[in-house]
N, C-alpha and C positions, 0 to 999 in steps of 0.2 A: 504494500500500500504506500502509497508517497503525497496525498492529497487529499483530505478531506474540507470540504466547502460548508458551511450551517447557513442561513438564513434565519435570522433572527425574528421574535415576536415584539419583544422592545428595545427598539431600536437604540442606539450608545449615541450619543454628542460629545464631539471633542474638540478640542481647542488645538487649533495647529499653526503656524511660522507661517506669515506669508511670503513669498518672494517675488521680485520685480523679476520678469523676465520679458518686456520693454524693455527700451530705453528708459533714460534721464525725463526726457522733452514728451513722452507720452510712456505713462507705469503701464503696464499690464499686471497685476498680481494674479498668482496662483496659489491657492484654490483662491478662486473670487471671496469667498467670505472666511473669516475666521473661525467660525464657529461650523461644522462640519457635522452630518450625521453619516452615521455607520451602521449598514444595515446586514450586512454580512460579513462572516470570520472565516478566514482561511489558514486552515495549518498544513505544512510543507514538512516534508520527510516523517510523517508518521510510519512507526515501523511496523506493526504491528494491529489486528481487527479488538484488541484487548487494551492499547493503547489508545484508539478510536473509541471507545467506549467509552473509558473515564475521560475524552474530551466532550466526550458529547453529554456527558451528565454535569459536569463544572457547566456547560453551556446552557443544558436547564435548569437549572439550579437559579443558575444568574440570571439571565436573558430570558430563555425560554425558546422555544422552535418553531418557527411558522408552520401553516399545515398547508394545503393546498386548498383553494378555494373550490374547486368547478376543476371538469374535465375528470380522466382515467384516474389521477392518482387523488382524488378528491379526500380528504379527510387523514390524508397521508403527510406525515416529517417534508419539507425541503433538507434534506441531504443527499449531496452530492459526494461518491470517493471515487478518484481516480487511479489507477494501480501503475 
């Protein structure tokens, strides 16, 4: 396993650094606003479906999981793992 993706049910706000990547004579900032939401978490090199587990219970614990609205997976977790 190398990727697991969540989808969050409450959503996280963070505070982030903005930077000029304009010029002087006209700013452009990125991210345009300072305050930022985070809707979904991504973890890289998980090693393990035993390791995916205890991230995904810290994640309902805290957050919590969106489910799916409508269509096939209706009533079903958004997670995604990539192998």
């Amino acid at each position: 396993m190398k990727r697991l993706t969540v989808h969050l049910e409450q959503p996280i706000f963070v505070d982030v650094d903005q930077v000029n990547v304009g010029t002087t004579e006209a700013p452009k900032m990125k991210p345009k606003k300072r305050k930022c939401i985070q809707t979904t978490l991504s973890f890289k090199n998980v090693a393990n479906k035993t390791e995916a587990m205890h991230i995904l219970q810290r994640v309902r614990k805290a957050h919590g999981i969106a489910t799916w609205t409508d269509g096939e997976k209706k009533g079903q977790e958004m997670i995604y793992i990539v192998h």
